[in-house]
N, C-alpha and C positions, 0 to 999 in steps of 0.2 A: 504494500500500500504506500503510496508516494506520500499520503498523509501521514508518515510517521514523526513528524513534530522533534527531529531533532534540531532545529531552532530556539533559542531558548525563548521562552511562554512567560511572558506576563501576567499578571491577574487579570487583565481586559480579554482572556478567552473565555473566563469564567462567566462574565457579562454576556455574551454574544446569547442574540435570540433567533434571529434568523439566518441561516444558513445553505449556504449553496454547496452540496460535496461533490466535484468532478472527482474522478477515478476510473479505474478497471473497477468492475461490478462482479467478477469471478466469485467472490464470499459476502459474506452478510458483514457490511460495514459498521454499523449501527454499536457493537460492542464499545468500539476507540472514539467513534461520534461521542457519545453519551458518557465518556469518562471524560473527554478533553472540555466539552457544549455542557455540562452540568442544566445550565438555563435556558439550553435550547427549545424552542416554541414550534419553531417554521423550518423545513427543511424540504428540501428540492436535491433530490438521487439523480446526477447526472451521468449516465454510462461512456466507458471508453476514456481514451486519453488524449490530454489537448497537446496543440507542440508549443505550448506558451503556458510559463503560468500565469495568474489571476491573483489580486489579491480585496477586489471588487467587484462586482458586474451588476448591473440593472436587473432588475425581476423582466423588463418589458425584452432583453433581449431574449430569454427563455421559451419555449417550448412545450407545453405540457405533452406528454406521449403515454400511451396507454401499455406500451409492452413491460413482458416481465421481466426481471433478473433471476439470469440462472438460481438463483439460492432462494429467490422467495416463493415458496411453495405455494403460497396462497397471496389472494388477490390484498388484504386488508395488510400495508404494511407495518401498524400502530400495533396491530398485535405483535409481529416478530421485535419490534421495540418494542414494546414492553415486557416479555421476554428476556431480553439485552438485560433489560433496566432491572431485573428481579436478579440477575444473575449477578449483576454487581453492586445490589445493595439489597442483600440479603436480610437484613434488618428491616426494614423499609424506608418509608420515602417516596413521595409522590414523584413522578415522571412531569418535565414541564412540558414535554411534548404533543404538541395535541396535532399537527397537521405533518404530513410529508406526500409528496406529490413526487414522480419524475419526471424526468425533465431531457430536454434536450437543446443543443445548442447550435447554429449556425457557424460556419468553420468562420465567418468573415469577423467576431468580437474575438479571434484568438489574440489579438493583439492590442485589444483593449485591456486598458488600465486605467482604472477611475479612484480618484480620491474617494477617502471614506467618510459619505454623507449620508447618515440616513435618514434625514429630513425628505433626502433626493429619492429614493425608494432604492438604496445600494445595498446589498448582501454581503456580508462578509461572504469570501470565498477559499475553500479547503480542497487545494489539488494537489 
C-alpha cells in the first residue's frame, strides 16, 4: 500500500474528516484508513494507481462508479468498516464513519495540486 505513512504525521491527521484514498484496491484498505483517519466521516475508494501524487483534489473532479473491489464481498461497504473498526478497538468506540462511496478519476487532474481549503470543497488526499 503506497499509503504507508512513512512520512512523519502530525496530529492534523487525526482531525481529517473527509477523505479521498487513491491506491491498488487488491485488499481491504479500510484497517490502516481507520487507524491513521480516527475522525474520518466521508470517504471516496478510488481504485488503481495514479502517476502523480495528490495531496488535494476537488470532490467535483470525482466520479462516482458502481463497480466492486476484488475484497468486498458485498455491496454495503460500512459494514466491512465496521468490521475494521471492531477489530481495532476491541473495547469499543463508536466509528465516525458514516459514508464511503467509490470513486473514480479522470487521468487529466493527475497533475493537479491544490492548496488545502476546505471552505473550497478540497479532500484531503491519501495515495
Amino acid at each position: 500500500m503506497d499509503c504507508n505513512h512513512k512520512l512523519t504525521l502530525t496530529e492534523d491527521h487525526k482531525k481529517v474528516k473527509h477523505l479521498i484514498y487513491h491506491g491498488p484496491m487488491s485488499y481491504n484498505p479500510f484497517p490502516k484508513i481507520l487507524r491513521f483517519y480516527p475522525k474520518i466521516e466521508n470517504l471516496i475508494l478510488i481504485g488503481g494507481r495514479g502517476n502523480a501524487r495528490r495531496s488535494e483534489i476537488n470532490k467535483a473532479d470525482i466520479s462516482i462508479v458502481h463497480e466492486k473491489f476484488s475484497w468486498a464481498l458485498e455491496d454495503d461497504l460500512l459494514t466491512l468498516a465496521r468490521k475494521a473498526w471492531r477489530d481495532l478497538k476491541p473495547t469499543g468506540g463508536r466509528m465516525s464513519l458514516k459514508h464511503i462511496w467509490r470513486g473514480s478519476l479522470p487521468d487529466l487532474v493527475n497533475n493537479v495540486k491544490r492548496s488545502c481549503n476546505p471552505k473550497k470543497g478540497l479532500w484531503t488526499c491519501c495515495t
